[in-house]
N, C-alpha and C positions, 0 to 999 in steps of 0.2 A: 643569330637572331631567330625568334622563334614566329616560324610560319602560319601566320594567323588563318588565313584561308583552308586550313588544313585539320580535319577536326580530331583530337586527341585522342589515342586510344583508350578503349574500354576496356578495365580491369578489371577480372572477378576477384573480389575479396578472397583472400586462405585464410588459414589457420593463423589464425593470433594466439601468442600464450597472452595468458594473463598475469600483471604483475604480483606476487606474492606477498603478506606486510611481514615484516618484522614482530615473531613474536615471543614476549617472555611472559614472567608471572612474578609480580610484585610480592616484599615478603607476607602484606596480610592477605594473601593468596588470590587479589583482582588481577582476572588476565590482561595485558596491554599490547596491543594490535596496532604497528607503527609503518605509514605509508610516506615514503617520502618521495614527492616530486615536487618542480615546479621552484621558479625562481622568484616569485613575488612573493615578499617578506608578510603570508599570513599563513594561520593555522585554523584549523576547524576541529576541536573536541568535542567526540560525540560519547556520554555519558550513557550505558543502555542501563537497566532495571528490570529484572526477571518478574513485571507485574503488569498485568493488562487484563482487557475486558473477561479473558475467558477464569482470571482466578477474584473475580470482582463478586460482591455479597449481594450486592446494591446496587439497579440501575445506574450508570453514569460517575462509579464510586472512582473507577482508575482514571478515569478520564480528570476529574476535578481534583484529582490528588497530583494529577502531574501539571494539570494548568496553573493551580495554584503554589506551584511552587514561588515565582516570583510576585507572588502577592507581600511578600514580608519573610525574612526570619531575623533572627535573635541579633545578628549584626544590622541587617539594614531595612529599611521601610521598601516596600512599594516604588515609591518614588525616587530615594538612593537608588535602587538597582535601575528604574529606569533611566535616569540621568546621569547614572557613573558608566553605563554601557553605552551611552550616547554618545557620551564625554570623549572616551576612548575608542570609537568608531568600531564596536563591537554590533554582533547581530547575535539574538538568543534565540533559538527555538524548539519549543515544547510540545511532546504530542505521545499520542497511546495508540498501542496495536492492540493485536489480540493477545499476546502472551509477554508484550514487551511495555516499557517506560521509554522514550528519548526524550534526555535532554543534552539542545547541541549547543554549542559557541562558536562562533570565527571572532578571529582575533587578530589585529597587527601582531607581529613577535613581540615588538619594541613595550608594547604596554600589556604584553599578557601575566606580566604578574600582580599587575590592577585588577581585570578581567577573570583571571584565575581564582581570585580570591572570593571575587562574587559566584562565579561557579561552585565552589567550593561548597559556599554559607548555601546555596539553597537545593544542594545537592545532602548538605549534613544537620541543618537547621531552620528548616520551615516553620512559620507559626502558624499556618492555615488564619489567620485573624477575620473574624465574625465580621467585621464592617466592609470590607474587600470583597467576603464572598458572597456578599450581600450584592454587593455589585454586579461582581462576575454573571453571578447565575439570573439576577433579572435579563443582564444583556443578551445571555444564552437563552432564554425565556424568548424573549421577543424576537431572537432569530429563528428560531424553532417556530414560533406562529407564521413567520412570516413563510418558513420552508411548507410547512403544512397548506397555503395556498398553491403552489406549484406541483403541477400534474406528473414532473418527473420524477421530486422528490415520494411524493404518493406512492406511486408504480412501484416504486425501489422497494420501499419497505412492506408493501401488500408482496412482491414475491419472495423477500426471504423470508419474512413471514409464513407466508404460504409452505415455502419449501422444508424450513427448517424447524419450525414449534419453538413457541414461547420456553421451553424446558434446555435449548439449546442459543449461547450467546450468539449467535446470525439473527436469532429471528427473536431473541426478548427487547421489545423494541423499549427505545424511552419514551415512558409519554409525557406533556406536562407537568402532571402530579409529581411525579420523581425529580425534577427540578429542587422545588419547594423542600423535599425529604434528604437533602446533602445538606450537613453539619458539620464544624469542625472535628466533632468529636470522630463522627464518619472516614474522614479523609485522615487525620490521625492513627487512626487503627490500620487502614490499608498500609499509609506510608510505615507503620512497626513492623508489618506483616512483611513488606515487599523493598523498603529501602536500606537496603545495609550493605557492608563489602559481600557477602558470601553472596549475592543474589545479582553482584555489578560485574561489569566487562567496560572496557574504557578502549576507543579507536582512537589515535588522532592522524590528522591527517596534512600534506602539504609542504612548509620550507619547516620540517621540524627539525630542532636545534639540539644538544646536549642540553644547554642551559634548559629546553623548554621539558623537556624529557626529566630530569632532575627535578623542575618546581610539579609537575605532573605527578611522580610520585609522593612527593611532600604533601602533596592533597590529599591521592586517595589510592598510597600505596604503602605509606607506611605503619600504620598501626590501624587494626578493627576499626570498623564505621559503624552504627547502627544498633537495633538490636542482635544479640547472640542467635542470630536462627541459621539455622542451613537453609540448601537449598530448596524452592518450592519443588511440589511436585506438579507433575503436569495432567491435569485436569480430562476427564475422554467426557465427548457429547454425542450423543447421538440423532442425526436429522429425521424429525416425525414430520413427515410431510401431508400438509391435508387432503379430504378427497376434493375429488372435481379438480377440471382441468382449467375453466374460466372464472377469475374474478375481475369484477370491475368496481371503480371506485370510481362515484362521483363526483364531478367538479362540472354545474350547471351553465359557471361562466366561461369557462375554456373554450377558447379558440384551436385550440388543439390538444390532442391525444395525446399520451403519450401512454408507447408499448415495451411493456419487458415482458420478453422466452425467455424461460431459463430452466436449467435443472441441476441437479446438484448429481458432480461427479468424480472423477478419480484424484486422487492428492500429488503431488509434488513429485512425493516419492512412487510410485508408480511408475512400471515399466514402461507403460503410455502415451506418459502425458505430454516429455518434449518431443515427440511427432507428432503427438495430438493437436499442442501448440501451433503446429505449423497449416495442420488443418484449419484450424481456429481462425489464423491469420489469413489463410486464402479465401476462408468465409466471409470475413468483413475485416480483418483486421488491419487493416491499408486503405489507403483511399482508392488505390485500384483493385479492390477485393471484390466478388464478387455477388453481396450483398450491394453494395456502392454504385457497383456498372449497373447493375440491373434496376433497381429500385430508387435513386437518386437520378440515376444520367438518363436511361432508357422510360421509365415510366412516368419519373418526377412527383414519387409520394412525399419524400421525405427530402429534406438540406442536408443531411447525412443522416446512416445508419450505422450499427459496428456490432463483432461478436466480441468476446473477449471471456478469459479466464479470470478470476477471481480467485487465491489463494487462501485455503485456511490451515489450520494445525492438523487437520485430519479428513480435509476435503477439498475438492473445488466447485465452484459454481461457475459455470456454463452460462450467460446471458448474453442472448442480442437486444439492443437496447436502440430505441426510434424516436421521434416525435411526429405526428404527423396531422393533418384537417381530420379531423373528425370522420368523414365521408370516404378517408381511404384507410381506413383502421384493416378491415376486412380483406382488401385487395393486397394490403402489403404485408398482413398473416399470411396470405394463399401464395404469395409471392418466394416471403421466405421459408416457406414449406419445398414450393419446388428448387429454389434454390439446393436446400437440403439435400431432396431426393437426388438431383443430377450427380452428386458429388458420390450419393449411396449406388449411383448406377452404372454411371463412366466414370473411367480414367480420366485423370485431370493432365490436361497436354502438359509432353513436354516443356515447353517455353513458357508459358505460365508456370509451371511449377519453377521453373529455374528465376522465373522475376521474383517473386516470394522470396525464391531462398535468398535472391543478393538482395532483397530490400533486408530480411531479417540479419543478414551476416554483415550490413552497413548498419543495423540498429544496433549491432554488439560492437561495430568498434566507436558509436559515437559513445557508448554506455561507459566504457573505459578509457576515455581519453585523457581525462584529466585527475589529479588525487582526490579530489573531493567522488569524483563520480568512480573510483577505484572504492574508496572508500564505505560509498553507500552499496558498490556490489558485493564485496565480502561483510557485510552487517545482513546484506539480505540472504545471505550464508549461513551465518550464525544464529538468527532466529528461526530461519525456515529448518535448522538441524542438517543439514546440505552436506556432501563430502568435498573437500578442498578440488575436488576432480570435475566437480559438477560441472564448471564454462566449459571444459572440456568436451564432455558427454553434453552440453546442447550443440555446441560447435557440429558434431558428430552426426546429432541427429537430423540436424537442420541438413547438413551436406550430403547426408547418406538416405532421406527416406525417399523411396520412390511412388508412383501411382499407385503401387498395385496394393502399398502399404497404405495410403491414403485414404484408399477406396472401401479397404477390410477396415481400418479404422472408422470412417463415416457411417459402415454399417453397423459397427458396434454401439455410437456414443451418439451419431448424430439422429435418433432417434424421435419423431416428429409425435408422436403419441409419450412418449415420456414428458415432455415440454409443459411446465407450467405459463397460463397466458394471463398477465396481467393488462389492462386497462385502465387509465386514469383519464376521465374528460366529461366532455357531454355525452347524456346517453342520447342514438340517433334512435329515432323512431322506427 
């Protein structure tokens, strides 16, 4: 019997490997990346597309060529696709990076060759049809007004804006007008440019079967897809950041501020940046961070604060991000300044730093627990260009940096004059 008065001991997380997928190269040469766990009879196919904002012509072009995929193609309507994935207790979901397309499915086994088929049709024959996108984009129309009233969404886009120049995909923002300017003819051309075998990679993931693996290539492994293109090439931008360190943007009726720091700094691939990470996370990245303790529990500017990294192709953005009264805008910049500074001046204790690392080494085994979330880590591999070693080397870095690395890192990066200061709210008097 197990001793309840008695409280269990505490185990520091180790090393986890990470599971590897199974991979070959079908013969019209799409790679297929095969994860199998898990005893419940479904599957998740996640279709990627070497096309996203950063190789887009046109405000908003990749984005509406991968929504509108289940708008219609040549096999089924709109409505087929939404009632035959109902039908079959399917889930579709559609969406754009910066250099990528997904499109994902989950599936029972039992009916994935119903399901399969719809994937299929609007993975190879979209009709982009003019009465759908009609639709679509009023409704994105009026969510977009609606985001343009709120102070956080404002903030957001005044600093990448700020940071990055209209000439670079961070900061070309969409305005309404660009709505109105997507035409079928538009999303057509992307979808020649960016959907074909040479430009696909295909995950799936879960209780996957021979049989499922078999109808998988029959889709979109055995013969050419698309147009005859190779593969894109990959696009370089470079961030023109404006002068001046404060912008504000008004909102007269706001009950509250809301504050983005931020600056634009080292990428992925940098020797840096998983220590940096860990910096990051003792900044605010936890709820026991110390952006959190001090300015949420201790002062009570803000219902929470947080820093956090932001990933691009060839950079990262640095942003702490708040909301807060109006009247503590000021108090809780000064606050996260000295925050900063402490970190640039002392060692950060021991036992703080050891809480960080097992919050962060308990966030990497919930990240891999199950196929689906195995699956979305090695996709975030392949697009970010990653070496199959990488869990490896954060595992590493997270266990191995010490203060004194933390300390020389904060003086390098956390840099309180490099900080762009956004403001969205009332202006106080």
């Amino acid at each position: 019997m197990t001793d309840r008065t008695q409280q269990p001991p505490i185990r520091k997380p180790g090393p986890m490997a990470v599971r590897r997928p199974e991979r070959v190269v079908w013969p019209n040469g799409v790679p297929l990346s095969v994860l199998h766990s898990g005893d419940n009879e479904v599957v998740r196919v996640d279709v990627l597309i070497e096309g996203g904002r950063w190789h887009q012509q046109y405000p908003l072009q990749a984005l509406f060529a991968n929504r509108m995929l289940r708008e219609g193609t040549r096999r089924y309507t709109a409505a087929q696709i939404a009632e035959r994935l109902d039908y079959y207790g399917a889930w579709l979901d559609l969406s754009s990076g910066a250099e990528h397309a997904f499109v994902t499915l989950y599936s029972l086994n039992k009916y994935l060759p119903q399901t399969l088929d719809v994937l299929e049709s609007l993975v190879k024959e979209p009709l982009y049809p003019q009465a759908e996108l009609t639709t679509v984009v009023a409704n994105n129309v009026q969510q977009f007004k609606v985001n343009l009233q709120k102070v956080d969404f404002l903030a957001h886009r005044g600093l990448v804006s700020a940071l990055y120049g209209d000439a670079h995909p961070c900061g070309r923002l969409a305005m309404e007008a660009d709505y109105s300017r997507i035409t079928p003819e538009l999303l057509h051309d992307f979808y020649r440019r960016h959907y074909h075998a040479a430009g696909c990679s295909v995950y799936v993931s879960g209780k996957v079967t021979d049989d499922c693996l078999r109808r998988l290539e029959a889709c979109f492994g055995k013969e050419p897809f698309g147009s005859p293109a190779g593969r894109v090439s990959r696009p370089s931008f470079m961030p023109r950041t404006a002068p001046g360190r404060r912008l504000f943007i008004g909102r007269p009726d706001a009950l509250q501020s809301a504050v983005r720091l931020g600056m634009v700094t080292v990428s992925r691939q940098h020797p840096d940046f998983l220590k940096l990470r860990v910096l990051v996370t003792l900044l605010g990245g936890y709820f026991g961070s110390r952006l959190m303790s001090n300015i949420r529990e201790d002062k009570g500017y803000t219902y929470g604060i947080s820093a956090g990294l932001a990933s691009y192709p060839d950079s990262s953005l640095f942003v702490i991000s708040a909301e807060t009264a109006n009247e503590y805008v000021e108090p809780l910049i000064a606050e996260v300044y000295r925050e900063m500074d402490r970190l640039r001046q002392e060692p950060v204790p021991h036992d703080e730093l050891q809480m960080v690392k097992n919050y962060m080494a308990g966030d990497i085994c919930r990240s891999y627990e199950s196929a689906f979330s195995l699956s979305d880590a090695w996709i975030f591999l392949h697009t970010s260009r990653l070496p199959d070693t990488y869990f490896d080397q954060v595992q590493e870095a997270i266990s191995g940096v010490t203060p004194e690395e933390l300390r020389r890192l904060a003086q390098e990066y956390l840099c309180k004059e490099n900080l762009k200061e956004v403001v969205s709210g009332k202006k106080m008097s």
